[in-house]
C-alpha positions as CSV (number, residue, x, y, z in Angstrom):
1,X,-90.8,-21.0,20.8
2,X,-90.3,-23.0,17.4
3,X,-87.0,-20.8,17.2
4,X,-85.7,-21.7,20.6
5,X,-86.2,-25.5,20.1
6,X,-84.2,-25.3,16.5
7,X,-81.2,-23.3,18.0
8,X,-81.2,-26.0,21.2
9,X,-81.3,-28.9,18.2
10,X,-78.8,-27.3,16.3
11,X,-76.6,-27.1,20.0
12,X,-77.1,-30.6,20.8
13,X,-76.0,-31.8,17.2
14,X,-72.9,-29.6,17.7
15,X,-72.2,-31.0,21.1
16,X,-72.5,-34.8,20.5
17,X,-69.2,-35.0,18.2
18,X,-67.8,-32.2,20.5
19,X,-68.2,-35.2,23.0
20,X,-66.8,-37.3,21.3
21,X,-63.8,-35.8,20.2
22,X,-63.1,-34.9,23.7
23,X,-63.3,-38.0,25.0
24,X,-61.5,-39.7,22.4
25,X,-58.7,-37.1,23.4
26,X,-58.8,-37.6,26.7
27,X,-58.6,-41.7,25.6
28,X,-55.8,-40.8,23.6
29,X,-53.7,-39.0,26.2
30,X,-54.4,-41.3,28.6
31,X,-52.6,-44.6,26.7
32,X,-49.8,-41.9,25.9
33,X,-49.5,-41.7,29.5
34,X,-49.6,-45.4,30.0
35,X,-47.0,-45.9,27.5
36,X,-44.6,-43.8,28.6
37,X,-45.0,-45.1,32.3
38,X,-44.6,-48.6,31.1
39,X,-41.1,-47.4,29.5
40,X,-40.0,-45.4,31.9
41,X,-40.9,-48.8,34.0
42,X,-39.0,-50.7,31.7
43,X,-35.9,-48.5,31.6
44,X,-35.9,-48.8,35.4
């Protein structure tokens, strides 16, 4: 059982900055997308 708890610790350290980076992705696409709405607005 000691075995199974250290791969799902190990899993869970992997995951968090996994998160992380996805979110900050997602975050990142998501002002791309804002910014080239608010020129396309602009050009308009």
């Amino acid at each position: 059982m000691a075995n199974a708890s250290n791969e799902w610790r190990t899993l869970v350290r992997c995951q968090k900055p996994l998160e992380m980076h996805l979110q900050r992705r997602k975050w990142a696409e998501l002002e791309d997308f804002q910014c080239s709405s608010q020129e396309n607005a602009s050009e308009n």
